[in-house]
Biopython code that builds the backbone (N, CA, C, O; Angstrom):
import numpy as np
from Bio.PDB.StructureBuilder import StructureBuilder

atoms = [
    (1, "UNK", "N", (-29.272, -9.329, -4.220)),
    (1, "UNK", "CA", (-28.632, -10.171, -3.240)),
    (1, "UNK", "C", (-27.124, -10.180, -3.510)),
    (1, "UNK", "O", (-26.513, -10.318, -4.569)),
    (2, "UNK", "N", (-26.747, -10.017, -2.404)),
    (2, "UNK", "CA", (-24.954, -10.082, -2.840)),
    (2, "UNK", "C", (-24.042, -11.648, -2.854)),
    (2, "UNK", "O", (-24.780, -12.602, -2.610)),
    (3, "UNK", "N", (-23.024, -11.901, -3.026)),
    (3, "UNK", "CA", (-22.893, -12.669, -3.461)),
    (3, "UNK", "C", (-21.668, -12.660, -2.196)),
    (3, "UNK", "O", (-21.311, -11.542, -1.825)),
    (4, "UNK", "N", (-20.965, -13.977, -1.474)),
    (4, "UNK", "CA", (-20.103, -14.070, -0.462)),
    (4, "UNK", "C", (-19.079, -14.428, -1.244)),
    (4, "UNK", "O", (-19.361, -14.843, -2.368)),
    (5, "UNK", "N", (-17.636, -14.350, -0.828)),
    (5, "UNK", "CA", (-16.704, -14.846, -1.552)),
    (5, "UNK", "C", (-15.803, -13.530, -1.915)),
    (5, "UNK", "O", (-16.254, -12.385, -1.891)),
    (6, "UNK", "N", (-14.376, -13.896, -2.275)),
    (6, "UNK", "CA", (-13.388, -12.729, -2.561)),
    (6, "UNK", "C", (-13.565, -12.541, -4.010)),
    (6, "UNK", "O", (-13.545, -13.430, -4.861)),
    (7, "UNK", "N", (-13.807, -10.792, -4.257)),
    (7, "UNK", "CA", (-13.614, -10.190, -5.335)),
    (7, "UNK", "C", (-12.144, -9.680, -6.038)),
    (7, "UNK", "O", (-10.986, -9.661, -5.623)),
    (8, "UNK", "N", (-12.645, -9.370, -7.020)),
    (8, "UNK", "CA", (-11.312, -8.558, -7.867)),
    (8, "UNK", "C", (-11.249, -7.182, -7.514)),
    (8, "UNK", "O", (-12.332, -6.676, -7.806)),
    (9, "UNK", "N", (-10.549, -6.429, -7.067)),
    (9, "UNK", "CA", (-10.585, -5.238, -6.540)),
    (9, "UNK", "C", (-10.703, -4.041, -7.833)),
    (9, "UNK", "O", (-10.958, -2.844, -7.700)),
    (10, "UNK", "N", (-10.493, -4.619, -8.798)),
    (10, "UNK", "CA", (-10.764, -3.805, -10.088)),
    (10, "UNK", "C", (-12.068, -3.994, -10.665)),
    (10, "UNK", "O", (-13.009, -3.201, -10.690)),
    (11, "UNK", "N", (-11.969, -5.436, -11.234)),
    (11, "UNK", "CA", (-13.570, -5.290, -11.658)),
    (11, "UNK", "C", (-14.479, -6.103, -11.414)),
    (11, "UNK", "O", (-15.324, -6.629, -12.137)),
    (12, "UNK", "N", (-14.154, -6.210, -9.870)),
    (12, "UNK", "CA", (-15.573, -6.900, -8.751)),
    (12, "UNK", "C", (-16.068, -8.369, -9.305)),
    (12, "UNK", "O", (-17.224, -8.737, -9.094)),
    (13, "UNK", "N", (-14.832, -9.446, -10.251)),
    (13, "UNK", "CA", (-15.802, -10.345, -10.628)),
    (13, "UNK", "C", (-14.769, -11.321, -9.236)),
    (13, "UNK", "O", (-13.901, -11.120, -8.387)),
    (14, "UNK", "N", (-15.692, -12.495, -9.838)),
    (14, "UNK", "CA", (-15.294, -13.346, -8.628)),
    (14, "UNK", "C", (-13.698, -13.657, -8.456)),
    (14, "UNK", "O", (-12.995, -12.813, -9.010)),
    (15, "UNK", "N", (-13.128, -14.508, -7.919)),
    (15, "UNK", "CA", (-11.655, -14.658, -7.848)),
    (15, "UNK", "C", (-11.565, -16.620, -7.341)),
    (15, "UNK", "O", (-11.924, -17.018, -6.233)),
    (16, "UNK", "N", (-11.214, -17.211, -8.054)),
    (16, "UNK", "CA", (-11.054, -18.863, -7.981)),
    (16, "UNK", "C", (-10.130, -19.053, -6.928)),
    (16, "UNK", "O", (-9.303, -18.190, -6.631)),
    (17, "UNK", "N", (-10.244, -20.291, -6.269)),
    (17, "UNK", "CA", (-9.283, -20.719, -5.209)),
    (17, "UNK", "C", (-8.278, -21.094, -6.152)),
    (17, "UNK", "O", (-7.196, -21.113, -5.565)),
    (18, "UNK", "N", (-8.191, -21.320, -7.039)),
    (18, "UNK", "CA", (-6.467, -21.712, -8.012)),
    (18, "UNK", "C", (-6.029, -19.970, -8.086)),
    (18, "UNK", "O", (-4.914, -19.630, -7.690)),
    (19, "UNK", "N", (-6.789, -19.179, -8.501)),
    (19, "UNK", "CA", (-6.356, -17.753, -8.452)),
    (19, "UNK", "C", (-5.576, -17.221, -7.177)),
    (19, "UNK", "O", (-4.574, -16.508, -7.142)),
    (20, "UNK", "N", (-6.373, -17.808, -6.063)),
    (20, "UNK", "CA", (-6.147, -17.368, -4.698)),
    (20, "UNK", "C", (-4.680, -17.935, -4.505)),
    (20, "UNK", "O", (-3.710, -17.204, -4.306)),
    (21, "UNK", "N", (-4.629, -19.165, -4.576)),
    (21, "UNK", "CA", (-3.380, -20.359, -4.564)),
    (21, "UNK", "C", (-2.536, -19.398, -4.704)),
    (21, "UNK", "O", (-1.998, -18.811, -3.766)),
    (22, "UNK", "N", (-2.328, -19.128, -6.122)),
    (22, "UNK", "CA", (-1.379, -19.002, -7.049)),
    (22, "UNK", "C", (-1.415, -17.898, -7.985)),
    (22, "UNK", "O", (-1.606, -18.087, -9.186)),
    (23, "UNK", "N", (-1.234, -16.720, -7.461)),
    (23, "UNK", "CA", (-1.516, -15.261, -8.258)),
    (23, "UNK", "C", (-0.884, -15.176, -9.539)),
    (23, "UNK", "O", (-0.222, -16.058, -10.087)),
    (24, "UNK", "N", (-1.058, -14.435, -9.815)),
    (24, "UNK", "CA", (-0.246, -14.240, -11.072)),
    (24, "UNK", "C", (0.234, -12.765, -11.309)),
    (24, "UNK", "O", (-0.786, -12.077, -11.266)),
    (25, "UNK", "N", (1.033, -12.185, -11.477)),
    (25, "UNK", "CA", (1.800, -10.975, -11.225)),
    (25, "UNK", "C", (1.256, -10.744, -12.838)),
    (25, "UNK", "O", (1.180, -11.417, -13.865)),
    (26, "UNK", "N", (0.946, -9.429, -12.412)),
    (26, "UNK", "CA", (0.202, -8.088, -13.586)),
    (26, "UNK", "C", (1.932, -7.533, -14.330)),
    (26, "UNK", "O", (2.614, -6.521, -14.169)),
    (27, "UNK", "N", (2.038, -8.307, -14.838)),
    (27, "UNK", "CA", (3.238, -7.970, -15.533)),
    (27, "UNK", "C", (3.186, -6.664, -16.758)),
    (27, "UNK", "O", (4.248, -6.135, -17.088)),
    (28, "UNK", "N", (1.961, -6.248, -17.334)),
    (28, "UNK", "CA", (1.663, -5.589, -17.870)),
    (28, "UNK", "C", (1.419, -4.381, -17.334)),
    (28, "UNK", "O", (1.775, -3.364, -17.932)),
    (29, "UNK", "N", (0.820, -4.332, -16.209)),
    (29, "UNK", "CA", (0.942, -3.035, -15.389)),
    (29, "UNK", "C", (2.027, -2.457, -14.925)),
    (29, "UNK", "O", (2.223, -1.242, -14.873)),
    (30, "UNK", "N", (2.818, -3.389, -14.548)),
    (30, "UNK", "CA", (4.226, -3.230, -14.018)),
    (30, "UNK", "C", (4.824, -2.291, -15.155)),
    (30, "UNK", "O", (5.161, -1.157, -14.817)),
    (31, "UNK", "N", (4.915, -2.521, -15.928)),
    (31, "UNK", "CA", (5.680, -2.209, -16.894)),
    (31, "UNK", "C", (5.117, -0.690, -17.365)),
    (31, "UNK", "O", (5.719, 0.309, -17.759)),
    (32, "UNK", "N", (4.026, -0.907, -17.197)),
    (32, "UNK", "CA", (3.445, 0.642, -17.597)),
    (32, "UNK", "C", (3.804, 1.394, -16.340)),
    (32, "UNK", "O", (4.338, 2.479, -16.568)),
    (33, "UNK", "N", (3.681, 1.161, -15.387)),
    (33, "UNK", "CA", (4.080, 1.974, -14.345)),
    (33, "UNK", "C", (5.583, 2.376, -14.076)),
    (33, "UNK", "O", (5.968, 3.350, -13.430)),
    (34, "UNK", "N", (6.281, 1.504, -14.651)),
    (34, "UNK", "CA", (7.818, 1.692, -15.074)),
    (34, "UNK", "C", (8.486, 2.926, -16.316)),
    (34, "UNK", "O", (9.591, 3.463, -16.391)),
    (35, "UNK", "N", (7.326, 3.030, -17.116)),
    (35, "UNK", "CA", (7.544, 3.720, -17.895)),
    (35, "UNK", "C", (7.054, 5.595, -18.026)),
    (35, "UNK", "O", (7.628, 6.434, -18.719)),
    (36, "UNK", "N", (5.882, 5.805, -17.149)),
    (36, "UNK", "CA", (5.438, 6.520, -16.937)),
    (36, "UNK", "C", (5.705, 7.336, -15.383)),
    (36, "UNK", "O", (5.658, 6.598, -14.398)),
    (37, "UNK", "N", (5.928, 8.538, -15.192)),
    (37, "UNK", "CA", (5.923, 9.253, -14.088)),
    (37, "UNK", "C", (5.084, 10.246, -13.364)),
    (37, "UNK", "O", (4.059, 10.634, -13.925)),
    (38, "UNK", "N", (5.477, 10.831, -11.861)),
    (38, "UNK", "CA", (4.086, 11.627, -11.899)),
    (38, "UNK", "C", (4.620, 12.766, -10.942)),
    (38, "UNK", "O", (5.799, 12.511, -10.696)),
    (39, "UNK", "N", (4.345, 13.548, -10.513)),
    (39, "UNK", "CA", (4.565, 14.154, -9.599)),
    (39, "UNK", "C", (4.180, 14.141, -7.520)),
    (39, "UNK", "O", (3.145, 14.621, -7.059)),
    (40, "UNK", "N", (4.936, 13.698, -6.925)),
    (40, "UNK", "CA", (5.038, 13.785, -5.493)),
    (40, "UNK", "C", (3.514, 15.006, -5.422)),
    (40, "UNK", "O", (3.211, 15.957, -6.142)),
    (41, "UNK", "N", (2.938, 14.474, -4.362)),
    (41, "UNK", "CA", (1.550, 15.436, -4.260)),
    (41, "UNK", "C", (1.791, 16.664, -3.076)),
    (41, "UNK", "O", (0.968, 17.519, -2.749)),
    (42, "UNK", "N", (3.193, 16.473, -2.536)),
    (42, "UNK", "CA", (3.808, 17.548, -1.803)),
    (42, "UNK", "C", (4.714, 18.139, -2.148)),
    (42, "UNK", "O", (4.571, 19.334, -2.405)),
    (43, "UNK", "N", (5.598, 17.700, -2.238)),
    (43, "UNK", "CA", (6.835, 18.089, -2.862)),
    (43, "UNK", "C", (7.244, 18.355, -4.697)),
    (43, "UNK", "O", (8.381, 18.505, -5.144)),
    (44, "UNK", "N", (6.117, 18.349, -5.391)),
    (44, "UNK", "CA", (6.050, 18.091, -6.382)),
    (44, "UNK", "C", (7.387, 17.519, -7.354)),
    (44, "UNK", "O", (7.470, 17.762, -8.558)),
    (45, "UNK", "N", (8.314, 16.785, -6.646)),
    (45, "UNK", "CA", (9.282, 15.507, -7.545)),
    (45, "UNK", "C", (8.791, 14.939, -8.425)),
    (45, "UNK", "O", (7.626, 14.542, -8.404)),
    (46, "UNK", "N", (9.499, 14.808, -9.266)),
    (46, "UNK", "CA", (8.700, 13.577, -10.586)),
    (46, "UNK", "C", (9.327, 12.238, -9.830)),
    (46, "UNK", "O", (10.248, 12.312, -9.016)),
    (47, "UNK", "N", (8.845, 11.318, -10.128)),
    (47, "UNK", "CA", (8.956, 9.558, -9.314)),
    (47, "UNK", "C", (8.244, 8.731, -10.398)),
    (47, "UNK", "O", (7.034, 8.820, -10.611)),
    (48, "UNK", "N", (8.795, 8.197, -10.839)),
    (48, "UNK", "CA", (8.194, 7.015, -11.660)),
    (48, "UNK", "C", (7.402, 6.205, -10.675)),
    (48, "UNK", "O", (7.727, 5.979, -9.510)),
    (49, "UNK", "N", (6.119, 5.722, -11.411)),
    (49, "UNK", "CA", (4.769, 5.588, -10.601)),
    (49, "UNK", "C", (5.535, 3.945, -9.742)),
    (49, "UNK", "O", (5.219, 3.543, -8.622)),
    (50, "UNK", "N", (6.290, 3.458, -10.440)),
    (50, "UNK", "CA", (6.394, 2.329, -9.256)),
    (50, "UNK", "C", (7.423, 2.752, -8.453)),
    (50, "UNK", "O", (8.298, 1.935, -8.742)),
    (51, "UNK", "N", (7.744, 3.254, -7.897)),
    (51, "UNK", "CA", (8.395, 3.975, -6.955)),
    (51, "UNK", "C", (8.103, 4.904, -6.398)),
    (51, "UNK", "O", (8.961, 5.586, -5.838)),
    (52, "UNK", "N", (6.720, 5.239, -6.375)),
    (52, "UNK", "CA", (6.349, 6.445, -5.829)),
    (52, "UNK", "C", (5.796, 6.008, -3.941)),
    (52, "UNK", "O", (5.836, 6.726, -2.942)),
    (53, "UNK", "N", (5.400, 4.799, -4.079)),
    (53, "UNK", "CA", (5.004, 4.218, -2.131)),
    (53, "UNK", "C", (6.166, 4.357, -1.516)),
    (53, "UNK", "O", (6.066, 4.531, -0.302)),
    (54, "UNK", "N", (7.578, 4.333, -2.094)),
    (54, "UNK", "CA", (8.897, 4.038, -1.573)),
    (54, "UNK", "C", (8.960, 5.718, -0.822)),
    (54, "UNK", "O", (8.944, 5.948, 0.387)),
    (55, "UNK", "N", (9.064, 7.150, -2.390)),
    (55, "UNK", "CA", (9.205, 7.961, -2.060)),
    (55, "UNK", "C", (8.321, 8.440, -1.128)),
    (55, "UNK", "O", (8.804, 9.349, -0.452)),
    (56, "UNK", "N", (7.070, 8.109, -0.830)),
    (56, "UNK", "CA", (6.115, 8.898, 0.128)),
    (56, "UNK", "C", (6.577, 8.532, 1.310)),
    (56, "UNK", "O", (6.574, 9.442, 2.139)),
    (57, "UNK", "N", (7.042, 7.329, 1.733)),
    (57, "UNK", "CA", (7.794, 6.732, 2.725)),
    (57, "UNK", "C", (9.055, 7.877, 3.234)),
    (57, "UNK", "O", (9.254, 8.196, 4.406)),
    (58, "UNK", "N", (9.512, 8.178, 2.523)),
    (58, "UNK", "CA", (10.926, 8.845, 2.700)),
    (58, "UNK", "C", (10.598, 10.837, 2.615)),
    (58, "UNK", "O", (11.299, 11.745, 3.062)),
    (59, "UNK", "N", (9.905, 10.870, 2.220)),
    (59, "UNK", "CA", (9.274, 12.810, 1.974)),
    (59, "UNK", "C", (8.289, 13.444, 2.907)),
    (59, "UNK", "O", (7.075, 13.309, 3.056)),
    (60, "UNK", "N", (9.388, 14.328, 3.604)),
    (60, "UNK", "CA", (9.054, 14.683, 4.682)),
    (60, "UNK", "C", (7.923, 15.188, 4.689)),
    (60, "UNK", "O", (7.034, 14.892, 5.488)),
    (61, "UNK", "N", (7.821, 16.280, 3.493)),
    (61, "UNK", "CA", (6.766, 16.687, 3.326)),
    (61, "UNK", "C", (5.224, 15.963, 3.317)),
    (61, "UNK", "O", (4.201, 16.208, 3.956)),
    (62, "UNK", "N", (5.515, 15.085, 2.416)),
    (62, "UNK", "CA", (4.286, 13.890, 2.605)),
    (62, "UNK", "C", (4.377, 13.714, 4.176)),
    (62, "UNK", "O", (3.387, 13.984, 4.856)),
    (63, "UNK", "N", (5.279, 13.369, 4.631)),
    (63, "UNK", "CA", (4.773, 12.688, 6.056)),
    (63, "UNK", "C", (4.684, 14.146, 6.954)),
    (63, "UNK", "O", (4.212, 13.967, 8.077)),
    (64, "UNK", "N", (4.962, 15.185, 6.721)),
    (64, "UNK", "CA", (4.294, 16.089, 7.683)),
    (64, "UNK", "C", (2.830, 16.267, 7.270)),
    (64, "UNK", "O", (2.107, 16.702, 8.167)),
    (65, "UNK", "N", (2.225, 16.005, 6.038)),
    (65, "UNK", "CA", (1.044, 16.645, 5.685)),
    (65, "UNK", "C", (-0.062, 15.361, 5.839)),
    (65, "UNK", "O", (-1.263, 15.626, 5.817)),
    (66, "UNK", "N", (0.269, 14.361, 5.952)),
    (66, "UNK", "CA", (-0.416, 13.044, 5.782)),
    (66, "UNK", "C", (-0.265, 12.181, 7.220)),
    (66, "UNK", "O", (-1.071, 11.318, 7.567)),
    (67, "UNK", "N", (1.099, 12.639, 8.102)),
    (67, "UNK", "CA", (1.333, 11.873, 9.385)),
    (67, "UNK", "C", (1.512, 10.273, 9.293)),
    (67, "UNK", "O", (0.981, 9.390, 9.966)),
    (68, "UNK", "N", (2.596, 10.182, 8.053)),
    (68, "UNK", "CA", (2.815, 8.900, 7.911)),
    (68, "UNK", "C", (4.243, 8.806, 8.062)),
    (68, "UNK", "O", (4.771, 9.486, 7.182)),
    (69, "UNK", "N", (5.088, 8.249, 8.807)),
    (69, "UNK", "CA", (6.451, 8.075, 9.296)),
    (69, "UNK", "C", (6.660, 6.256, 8.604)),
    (69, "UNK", "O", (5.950, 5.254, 8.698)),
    (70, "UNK", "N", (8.137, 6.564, 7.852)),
    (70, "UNK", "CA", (8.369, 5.399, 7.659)),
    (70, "UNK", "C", (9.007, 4.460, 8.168)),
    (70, "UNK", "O", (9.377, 3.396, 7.673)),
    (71, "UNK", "N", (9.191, 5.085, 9.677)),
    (71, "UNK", "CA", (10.028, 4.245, 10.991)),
    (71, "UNK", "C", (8.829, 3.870, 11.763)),
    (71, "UNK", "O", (8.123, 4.832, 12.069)),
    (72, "UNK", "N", (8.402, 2.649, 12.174)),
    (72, "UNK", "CA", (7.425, 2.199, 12.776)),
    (72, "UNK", "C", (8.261, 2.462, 14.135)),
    (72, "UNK", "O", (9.490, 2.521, 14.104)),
    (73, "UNK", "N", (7.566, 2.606, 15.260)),
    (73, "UNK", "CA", (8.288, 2.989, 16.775)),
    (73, "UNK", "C", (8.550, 1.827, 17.599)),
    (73, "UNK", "O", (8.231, 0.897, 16.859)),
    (74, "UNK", "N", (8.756, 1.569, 18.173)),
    (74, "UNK", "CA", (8.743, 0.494, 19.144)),
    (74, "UNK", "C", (8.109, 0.574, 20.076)),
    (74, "UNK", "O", (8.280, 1.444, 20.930)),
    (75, "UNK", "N", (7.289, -0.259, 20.118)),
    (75, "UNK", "CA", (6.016, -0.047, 21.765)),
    (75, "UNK", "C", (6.581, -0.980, 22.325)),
    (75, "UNK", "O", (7.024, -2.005, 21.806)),
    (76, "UNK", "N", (6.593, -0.588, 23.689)),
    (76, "UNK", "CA", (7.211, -1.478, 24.926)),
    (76, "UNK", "C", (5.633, -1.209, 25.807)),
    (76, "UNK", "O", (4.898, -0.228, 25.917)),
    (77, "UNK", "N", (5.569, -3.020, 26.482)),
    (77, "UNK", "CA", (4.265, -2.743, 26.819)),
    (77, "UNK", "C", (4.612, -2.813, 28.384)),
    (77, "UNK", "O", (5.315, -3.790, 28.640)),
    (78, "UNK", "N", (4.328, -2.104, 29.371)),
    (78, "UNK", "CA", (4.675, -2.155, 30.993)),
    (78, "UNK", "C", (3.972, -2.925, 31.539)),
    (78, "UNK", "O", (2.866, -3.199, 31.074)),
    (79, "UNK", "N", (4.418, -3.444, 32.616)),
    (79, "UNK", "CA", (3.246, -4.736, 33.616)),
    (79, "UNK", "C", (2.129, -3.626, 34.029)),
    (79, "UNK", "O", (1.058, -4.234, 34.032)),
    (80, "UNK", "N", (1.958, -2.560, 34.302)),
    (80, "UNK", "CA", (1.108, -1.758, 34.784)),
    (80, "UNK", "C", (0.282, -2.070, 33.710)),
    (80, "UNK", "O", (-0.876, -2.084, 34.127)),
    (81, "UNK", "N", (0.328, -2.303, 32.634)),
    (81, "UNK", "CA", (-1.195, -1.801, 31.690)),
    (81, "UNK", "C", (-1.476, -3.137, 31.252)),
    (81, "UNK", "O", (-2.146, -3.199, 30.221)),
    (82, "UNK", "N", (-1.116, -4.271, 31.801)),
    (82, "UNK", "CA", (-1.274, -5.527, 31.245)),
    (82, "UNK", "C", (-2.258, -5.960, 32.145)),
    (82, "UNK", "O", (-2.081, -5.904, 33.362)),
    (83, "UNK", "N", (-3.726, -6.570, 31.406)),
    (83, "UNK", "CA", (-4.648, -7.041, 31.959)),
    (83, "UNK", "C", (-5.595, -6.053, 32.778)),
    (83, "UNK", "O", (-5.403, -4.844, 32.902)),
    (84, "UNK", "N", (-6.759, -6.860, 33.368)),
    (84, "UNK", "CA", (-7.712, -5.644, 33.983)),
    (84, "UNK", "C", (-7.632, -6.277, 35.771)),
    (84, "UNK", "O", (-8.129, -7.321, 36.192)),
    (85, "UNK", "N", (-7.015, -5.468, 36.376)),
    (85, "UNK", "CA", (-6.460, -5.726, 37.954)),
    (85, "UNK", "C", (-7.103, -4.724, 38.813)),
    (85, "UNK", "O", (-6.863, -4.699, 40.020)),
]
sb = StructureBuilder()
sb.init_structure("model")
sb.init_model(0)
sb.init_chain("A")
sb.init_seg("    ")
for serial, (resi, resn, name, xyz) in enumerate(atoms, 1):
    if name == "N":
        sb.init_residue(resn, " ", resi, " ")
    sb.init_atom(name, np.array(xyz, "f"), 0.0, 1.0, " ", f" {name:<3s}", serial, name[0])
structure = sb.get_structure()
């Protein structure tokens, strides 16, 4: 039987409404990810791992191979497509 309620995305145990409140920043991870680097999976750049969402954002290559643009577009919505008429 499964159990309802928000998990830990790491190791699936439960998560407290004071947890929920009031997170607490993985300061330990941070730091490892600060220290360690990796290579761009297109462009093969080295990027230190906390900076690497920034660079995929910005590498063309990533965004030609993945179709992720880091300019969201502007949708303009016309009276023609508004509602069912």
């Amino acid at each position: 039987m499964r159990e309802s309620g928000i998990h830990c995305p790491l190791c699936r145990g439960n998560v407290t409404r004071r947890e929920r409140a009031c997170p607490e920043r993985a300061l330990d991870l941070e730091n490892i990810m600060r220290k360690f680097s990796g290579s761009c999976r297109c462009c093969a750049k080295q990027i230190k791992f906390y900076r690497m969402r920034h660079h995929y954002k910005s590498c063309k290559k990533y965004q030609d191979e993945y179709g992720v643009s880091s300019i969201i577009p502007n949708f303009q919505i016309s009276q023609d497509s508004v509602g069912n008429r």
